[in-house]
Residue frames as qw, qx, qy, qz and C-alpha x, y, z in Angstrom:
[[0.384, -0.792, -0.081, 0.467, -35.88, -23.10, 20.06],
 [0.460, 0.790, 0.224, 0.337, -34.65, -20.36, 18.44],
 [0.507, -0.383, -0.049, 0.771, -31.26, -18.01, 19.07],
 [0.505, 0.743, 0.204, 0.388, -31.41, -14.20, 18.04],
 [0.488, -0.273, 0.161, 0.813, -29.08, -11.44, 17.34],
 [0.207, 0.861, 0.437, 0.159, -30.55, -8.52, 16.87],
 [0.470, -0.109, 0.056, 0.874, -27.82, -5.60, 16.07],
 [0.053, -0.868, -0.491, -0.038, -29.67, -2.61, 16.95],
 [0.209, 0.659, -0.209, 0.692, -28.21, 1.50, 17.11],
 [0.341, -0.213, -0.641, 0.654, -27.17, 2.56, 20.62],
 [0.157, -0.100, 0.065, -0.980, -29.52, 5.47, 20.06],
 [0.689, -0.200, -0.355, -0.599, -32.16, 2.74, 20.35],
 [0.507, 0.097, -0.812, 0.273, -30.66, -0.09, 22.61],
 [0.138, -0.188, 0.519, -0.822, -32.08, 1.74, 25.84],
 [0.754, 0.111, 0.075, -0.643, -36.17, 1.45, 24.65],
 [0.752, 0.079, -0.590, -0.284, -35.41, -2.02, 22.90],
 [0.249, 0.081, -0.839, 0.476, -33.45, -3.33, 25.91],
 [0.264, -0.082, 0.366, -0.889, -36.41, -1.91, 28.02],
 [0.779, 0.111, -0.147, -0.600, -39.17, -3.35, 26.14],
 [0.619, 0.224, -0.732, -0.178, -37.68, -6.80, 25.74],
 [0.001, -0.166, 0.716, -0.678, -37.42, -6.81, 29.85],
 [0.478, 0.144, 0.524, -0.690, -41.11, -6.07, 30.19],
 [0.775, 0.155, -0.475, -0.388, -41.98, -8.23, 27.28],
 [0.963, -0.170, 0.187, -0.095, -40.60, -11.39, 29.56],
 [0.930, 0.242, -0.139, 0.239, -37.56, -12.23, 27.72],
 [0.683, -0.567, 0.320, 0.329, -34.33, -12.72, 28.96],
 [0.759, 0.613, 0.006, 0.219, -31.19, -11.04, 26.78],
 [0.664, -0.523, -0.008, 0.534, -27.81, -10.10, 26.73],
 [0.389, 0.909, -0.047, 0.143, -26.07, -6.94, 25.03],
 [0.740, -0.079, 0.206, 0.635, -22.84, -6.69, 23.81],
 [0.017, 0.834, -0.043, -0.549, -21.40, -3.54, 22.98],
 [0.614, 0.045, 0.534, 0.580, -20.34, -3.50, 19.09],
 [0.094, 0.776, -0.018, -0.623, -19.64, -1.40, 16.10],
 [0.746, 0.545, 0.375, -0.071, -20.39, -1.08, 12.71],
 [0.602, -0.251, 0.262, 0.711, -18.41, -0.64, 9.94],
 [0.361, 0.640, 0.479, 0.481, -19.82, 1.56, 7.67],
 [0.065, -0.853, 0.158, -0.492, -19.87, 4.94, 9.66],
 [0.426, 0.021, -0.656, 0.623, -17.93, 2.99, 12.72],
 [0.356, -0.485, 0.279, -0.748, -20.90, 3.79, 15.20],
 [0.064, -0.184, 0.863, -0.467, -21.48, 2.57, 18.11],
 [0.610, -0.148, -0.462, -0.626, -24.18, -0.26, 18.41],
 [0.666, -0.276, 0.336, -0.606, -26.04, -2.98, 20.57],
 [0.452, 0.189, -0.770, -0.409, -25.95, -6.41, 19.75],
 [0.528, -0.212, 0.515, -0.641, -28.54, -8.22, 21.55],
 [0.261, 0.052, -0.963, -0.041, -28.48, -12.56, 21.63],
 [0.570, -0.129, 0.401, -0.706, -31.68, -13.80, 23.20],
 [0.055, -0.009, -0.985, -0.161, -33.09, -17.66, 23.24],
 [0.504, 0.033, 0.183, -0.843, -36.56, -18.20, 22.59],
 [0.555, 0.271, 0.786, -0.033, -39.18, -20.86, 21.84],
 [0.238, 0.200, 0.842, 0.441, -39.89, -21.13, 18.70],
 [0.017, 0.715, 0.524, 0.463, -43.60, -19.13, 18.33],
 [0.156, -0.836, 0.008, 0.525, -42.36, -15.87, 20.72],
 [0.553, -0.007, 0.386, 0.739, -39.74, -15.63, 17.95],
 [0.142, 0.510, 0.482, 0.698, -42.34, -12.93, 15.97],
 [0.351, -0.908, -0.228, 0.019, -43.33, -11.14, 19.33],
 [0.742, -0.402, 0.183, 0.505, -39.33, -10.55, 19.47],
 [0.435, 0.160, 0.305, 0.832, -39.04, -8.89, 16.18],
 [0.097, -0.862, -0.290, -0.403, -42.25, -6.59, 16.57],
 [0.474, -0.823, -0.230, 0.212, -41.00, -5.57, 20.01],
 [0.601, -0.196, 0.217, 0.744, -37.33, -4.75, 18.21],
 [0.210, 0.619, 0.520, 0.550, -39.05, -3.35, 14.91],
 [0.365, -0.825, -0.430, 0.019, -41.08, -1.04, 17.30],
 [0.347, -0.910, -0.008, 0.227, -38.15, 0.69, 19.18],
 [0.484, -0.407, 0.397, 0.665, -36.05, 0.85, 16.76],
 [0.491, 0.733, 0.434, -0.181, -36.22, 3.09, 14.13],
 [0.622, 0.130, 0.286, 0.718, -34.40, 4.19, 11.03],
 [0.172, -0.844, -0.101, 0.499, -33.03, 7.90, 10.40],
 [0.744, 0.496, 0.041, 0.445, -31.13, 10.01, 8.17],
 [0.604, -0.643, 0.093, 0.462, -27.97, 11.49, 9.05],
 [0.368, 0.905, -0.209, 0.037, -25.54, 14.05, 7.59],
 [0.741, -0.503, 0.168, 0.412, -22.10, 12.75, 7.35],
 [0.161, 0.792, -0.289, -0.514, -19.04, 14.39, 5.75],
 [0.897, 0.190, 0.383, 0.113, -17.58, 12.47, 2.88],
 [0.241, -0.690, 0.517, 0.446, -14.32, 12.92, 0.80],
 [0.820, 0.516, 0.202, 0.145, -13.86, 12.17, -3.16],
 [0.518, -0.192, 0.305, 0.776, -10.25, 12.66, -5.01],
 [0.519, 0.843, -0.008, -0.143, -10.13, 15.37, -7.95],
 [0.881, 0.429, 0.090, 0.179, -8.01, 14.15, -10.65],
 [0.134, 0.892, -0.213, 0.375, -5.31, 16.81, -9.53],
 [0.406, 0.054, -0.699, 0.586, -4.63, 14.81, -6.06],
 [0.268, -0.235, 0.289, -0.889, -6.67, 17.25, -4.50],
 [0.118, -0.456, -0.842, 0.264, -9.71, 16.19, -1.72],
 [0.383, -0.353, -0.139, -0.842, -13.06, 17.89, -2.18],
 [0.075, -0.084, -0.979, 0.170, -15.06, 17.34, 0.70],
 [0.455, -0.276, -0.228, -0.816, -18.99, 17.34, 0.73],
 [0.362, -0.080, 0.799, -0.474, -21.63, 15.76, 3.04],
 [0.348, -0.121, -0.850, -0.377, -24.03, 12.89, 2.30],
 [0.741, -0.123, 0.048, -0.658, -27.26, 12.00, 3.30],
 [0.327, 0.096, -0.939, -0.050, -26.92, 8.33, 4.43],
 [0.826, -0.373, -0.140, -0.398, -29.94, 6.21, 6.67],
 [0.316, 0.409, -0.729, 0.449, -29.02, 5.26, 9.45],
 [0.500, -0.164, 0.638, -0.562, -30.53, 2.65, 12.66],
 [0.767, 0.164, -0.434, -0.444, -32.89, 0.23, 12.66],
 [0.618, -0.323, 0.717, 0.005, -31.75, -3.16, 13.21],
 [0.447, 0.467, -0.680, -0.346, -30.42, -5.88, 11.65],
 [0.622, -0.392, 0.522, -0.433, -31.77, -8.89, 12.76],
 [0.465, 0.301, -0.805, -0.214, -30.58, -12.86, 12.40],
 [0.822, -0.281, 0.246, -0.430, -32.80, -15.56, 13.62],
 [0.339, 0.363, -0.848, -0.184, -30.76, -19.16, 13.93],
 [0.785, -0.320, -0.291, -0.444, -32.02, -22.44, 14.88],
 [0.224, -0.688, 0.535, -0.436, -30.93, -23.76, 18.26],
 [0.823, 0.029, -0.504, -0.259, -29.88, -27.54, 18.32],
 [0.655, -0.046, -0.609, 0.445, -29.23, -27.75, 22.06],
 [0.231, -0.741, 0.043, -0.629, -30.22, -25.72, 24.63],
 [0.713, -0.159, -0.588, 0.348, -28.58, -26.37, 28.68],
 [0.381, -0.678, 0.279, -0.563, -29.21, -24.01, 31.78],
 [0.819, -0.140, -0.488, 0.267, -26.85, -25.57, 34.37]]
């Protein structure tokens, strides 16, 4: 058996959450945030058997997808002064951590 944690954007969480339902599996979501632009994400924990474990990442892979985003960014000039300019950064996807699962108890 297998635990995952699949930290997904909230702009995706809806379709993954959706799909994972009518795929069969059972999952829970946690609301969390990243640190890099501090947005707002999904983290979804799900137990599985061993050989679903790769029907789990296609079904994530699938509805989540990566973007690019404009964000504003801020550098010093040697004066003190802030110049600020925007960046192109990528953004979604998922991040996903499979662990192995040395106990498993529905009670």
């Amino acid at each position: 058996m297998k635990l995952i944690l699949a930290i997904v954007s909230n702009d995706d969480s809806g379709a993954v959450s959706s799909a994972l339902t009518r795929g069969g599996f059972s999952v829970t979501k946690l609301a969390t945030t990243g640190g890099f632009l501090m947005a707002g994400n999904t983290t979804f924990i799900s137990g599985v058997d061993d050989e679903k474990v790769d029907a789990v990442i296609a079904i994530i892979a699938k509805h989540s997808s990566r973007r690019t985003q404009i964000v504003p960014s801020t550098s010093t000039i040697d004066s003190g002064m802030y110049s600020s300019f925007p960046v192109e950064v990528t953004v979604g996807g998922s991040t996903i951590f499979v662990l192995n699962v040395d106990r498993y108890e529905k009670v």
